[in-house]
N, CA, C and O of each residue as an XYZ file, in Angstrom:
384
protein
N      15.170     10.374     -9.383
C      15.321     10.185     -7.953
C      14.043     10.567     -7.206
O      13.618      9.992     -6.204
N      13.476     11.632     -7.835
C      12.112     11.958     -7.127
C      10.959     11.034     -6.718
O      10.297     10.958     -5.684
N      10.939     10.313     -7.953
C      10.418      8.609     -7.866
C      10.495      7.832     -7.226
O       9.569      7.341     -6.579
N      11.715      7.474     -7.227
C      12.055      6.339     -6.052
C      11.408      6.796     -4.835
O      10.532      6.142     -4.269
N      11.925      8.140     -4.355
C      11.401      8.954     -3.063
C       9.818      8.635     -2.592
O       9.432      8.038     -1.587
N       9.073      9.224     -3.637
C       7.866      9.343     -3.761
C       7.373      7.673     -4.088
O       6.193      7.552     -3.760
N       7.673      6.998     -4.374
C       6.928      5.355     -4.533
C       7.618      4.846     -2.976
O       6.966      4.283     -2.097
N       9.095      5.201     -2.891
C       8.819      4.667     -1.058
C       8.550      5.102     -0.314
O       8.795      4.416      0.679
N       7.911      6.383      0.005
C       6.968      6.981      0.587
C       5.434      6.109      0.867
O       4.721      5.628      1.747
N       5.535      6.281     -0.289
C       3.747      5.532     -0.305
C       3.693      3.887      0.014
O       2.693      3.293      0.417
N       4.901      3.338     -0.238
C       4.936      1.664      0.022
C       4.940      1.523      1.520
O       4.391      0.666      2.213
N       5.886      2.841      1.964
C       5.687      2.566      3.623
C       4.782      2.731      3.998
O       4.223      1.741      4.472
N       3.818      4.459      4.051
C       2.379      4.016      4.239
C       1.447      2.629      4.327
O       0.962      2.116      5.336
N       1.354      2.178      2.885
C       0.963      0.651      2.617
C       0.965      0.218      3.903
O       0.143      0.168      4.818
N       2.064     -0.071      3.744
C       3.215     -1.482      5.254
C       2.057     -0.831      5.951
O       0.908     -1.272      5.937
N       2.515      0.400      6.643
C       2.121      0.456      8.387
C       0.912      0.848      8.267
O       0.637      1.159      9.426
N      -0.279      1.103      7.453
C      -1.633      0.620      7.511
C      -2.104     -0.540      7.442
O      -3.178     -0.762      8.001
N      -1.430     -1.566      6.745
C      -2.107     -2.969      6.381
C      -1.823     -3.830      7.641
O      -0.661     -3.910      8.041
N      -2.566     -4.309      8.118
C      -2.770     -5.193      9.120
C      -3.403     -6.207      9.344
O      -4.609     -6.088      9.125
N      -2.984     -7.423      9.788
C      -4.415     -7.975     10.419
C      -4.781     -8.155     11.809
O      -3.748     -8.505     12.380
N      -5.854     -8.084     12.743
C      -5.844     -7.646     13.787
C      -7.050     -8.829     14.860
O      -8.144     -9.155     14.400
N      -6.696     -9.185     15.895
C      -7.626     -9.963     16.593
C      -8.647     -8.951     17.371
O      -8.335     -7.920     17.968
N      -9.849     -9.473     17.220
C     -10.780     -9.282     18.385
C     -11.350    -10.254     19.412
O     -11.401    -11.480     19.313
N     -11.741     -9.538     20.348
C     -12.363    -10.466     21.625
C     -13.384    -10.333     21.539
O     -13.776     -9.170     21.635
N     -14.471    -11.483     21.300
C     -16.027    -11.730     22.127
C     -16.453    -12.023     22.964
O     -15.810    -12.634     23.817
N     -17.484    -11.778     23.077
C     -18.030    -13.028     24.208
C     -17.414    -14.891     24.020
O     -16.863    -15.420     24.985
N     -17.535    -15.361     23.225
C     -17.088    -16.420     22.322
C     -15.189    -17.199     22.853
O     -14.708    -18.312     23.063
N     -14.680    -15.622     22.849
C     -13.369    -15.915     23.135
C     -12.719    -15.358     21.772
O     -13.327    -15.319     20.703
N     -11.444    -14.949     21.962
C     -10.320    -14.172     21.381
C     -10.174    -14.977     19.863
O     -10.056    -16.200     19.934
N     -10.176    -14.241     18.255
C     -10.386    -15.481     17.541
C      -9.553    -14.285     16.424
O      -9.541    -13.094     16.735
N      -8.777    -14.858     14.916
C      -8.476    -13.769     14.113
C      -9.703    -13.599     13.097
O     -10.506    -14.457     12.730
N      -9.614    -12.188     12.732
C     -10.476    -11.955     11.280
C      -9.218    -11.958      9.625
O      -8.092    -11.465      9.560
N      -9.847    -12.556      8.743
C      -9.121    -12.379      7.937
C      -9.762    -11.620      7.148
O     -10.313    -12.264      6.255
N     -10.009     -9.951      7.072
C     -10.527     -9.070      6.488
C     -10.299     -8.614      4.712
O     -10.984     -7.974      3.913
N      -9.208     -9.195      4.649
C      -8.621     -9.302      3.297
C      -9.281     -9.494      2.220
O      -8.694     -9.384      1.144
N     -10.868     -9.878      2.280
C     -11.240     -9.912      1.396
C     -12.190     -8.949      1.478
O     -12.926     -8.715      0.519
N     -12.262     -8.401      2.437
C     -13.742     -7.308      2.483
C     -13.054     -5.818      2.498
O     -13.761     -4.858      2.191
N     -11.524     -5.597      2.894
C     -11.218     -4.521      2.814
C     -10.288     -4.051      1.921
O      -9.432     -4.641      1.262
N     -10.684     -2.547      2.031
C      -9.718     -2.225      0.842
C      -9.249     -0.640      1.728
O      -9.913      0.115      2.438
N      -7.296     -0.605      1.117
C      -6.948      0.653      1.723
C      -7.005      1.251      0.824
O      -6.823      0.694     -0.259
N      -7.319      2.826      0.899
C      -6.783      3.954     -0.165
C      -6.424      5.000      0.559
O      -6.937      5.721      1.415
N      -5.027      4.868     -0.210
C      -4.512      5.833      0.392
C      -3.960      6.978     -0.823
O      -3.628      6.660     -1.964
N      -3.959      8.406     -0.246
C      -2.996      9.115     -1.075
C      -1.987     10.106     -0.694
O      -1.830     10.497      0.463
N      -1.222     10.548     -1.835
C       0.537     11.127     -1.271
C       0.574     12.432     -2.380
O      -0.248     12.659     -3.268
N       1.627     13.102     -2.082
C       1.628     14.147     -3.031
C       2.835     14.270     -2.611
O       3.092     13.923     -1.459
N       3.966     14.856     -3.559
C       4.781     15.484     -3.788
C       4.978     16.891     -4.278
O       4.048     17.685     -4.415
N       6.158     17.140     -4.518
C       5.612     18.959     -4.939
C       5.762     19.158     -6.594
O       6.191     20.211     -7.068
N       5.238     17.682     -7.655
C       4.832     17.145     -8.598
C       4.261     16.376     -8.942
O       3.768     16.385    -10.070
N       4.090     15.267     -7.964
C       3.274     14.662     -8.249
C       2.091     13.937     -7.245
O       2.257     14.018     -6.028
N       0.976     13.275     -7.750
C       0.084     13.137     -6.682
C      -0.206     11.463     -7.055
O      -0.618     11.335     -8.208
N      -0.098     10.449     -6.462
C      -0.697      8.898     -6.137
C      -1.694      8.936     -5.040
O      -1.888      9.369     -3.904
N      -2.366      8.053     -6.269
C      -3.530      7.777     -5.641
C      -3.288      5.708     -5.469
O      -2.994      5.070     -6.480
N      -3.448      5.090     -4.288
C      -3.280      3.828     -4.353
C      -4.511      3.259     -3.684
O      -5.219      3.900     -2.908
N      -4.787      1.512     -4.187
C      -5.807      1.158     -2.902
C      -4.937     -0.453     -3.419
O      -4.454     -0.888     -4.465
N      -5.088     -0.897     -2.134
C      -4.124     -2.065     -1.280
C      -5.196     -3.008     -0.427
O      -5.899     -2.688      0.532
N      -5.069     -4.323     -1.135
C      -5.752     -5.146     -0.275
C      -4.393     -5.454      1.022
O      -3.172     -5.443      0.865
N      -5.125     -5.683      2.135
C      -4.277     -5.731      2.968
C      -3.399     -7.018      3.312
O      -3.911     -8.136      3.361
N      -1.997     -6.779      3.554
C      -0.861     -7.960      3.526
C      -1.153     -8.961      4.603
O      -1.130     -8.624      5.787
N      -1.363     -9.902      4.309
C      -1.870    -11.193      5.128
C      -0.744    -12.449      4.888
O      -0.598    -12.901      3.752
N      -0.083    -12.896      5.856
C       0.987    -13.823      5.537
C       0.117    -14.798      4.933
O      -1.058    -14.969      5.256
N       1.013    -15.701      3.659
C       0.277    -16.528      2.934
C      -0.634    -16.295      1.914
O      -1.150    -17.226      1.296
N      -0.850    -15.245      1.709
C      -2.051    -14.709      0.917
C      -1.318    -13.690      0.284
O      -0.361    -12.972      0.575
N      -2.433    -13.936     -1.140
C      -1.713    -12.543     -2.157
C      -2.235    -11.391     -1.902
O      -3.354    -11.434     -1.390
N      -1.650    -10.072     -2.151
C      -2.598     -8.998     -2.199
C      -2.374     -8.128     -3.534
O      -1.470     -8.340     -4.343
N      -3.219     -7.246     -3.619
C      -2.925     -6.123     -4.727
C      -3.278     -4.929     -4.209
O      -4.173     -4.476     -3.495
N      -1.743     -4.324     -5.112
C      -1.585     -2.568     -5.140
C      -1.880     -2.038     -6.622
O      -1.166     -2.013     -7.625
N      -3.238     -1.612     -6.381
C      -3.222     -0.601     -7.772
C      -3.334      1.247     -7.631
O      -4.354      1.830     -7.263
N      -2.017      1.933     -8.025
C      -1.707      2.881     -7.724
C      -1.937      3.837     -9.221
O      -1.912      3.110    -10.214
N      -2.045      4.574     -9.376
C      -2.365      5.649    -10.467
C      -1.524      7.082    -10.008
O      -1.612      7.482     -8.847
N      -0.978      7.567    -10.688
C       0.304      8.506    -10.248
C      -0.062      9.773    -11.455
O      -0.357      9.449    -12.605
N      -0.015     10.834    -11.136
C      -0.959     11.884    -11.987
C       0.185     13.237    -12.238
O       1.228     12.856    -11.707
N       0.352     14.314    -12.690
C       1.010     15.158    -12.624
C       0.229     16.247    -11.823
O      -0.829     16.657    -12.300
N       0.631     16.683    -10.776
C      -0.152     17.681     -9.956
C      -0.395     19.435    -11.529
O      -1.550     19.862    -11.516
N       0.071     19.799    -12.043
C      -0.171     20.817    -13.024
C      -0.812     20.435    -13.472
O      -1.629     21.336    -13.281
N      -1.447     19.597    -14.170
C      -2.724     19.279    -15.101
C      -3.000     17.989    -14.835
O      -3.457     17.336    -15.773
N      -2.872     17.552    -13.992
C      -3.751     15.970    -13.031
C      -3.763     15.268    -14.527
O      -4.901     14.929    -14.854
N      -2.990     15.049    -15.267
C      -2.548     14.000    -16.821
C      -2.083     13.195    -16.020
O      -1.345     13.566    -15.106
N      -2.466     11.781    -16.231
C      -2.232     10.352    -15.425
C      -0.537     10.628    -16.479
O      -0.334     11.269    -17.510
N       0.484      9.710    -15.502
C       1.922      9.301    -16.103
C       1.748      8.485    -16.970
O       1.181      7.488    -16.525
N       2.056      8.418    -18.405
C       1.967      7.408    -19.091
C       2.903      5.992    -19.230
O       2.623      4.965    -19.849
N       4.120      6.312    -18.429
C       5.276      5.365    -18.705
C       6.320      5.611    -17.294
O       6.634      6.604    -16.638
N       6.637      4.231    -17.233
C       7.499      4.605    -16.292
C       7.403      3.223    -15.327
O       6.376      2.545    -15.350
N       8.285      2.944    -14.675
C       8.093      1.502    -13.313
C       8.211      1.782    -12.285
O       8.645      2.883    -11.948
N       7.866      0.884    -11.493
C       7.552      1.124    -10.193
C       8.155     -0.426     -9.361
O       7.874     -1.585     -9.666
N       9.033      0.059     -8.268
C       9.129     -1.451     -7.719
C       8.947     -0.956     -6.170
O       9.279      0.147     -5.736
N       8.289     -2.121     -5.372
C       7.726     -2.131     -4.725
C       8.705     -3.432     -3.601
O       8.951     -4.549     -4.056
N       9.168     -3.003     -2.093
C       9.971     -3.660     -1.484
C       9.093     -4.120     -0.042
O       8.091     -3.529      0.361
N       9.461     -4.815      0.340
C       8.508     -5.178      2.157
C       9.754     -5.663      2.101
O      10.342     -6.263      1.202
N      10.161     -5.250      3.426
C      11.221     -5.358      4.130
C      11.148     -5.862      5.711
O      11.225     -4.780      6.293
N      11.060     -6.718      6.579
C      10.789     -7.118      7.491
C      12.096     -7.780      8.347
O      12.404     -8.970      8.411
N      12.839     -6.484      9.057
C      14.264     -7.051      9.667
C      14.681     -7.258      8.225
O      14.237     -6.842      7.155
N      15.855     -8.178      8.625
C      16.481     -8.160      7.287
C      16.210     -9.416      6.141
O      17.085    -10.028      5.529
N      15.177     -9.548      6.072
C      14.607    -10.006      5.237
C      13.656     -9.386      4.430
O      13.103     -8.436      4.985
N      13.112     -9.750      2.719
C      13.058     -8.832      2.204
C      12.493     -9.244      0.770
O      13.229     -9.961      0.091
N      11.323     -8.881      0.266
C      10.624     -9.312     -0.976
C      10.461     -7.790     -2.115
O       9.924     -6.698     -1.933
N      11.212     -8.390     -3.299
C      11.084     -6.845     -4.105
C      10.232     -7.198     -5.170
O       9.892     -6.351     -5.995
């Protein structure tokens, strides 16, 4: 159960950092699709364990990737086994 806790912890993070965002120029109001130049990293800790993730950011239409590494805080030994599922939830609609 600690798992589940701790991986949706960090998926929400994900969500409400990843964005994509308009700016205004001189030019006039236009989008960036940053998705390929940025990268998030983020990290979480529990009171066992510590993830480390970096997340290209969620862009409708476009793929992204989460590569997360999950460690034991007592001797920082990466987890060897184990799954992870990952949900975006938007109203009630919903990709697992």
């Amino acid at each position: 159960m600690k798992y589940k806790v701790f991986i949706t912890a960090i998926s929400i993070a994900i969500l409400l950092v990843s964005c994509t965002h308009t700016h205004t120029h001189a030019t006039g109001a236009h989008d960036h699709d940053h998705a390929h130049d940025e990268t998030l990293q983020l990290t979480a800790y529990s009171a066992d364990f510590e993830v480390f993730a970096e997340a290209t950011p969620f862009v409708v239409g476009q793929p992204s990737d989460i590569l997360a590494h999950f460690s034991y805080l007592e001797n920082f030994k990466p987890l060897e086994e184990g799954s992870v599922t990952a949900s975006l939830v938007i109203g009630l609609s919903n990709i697992r």
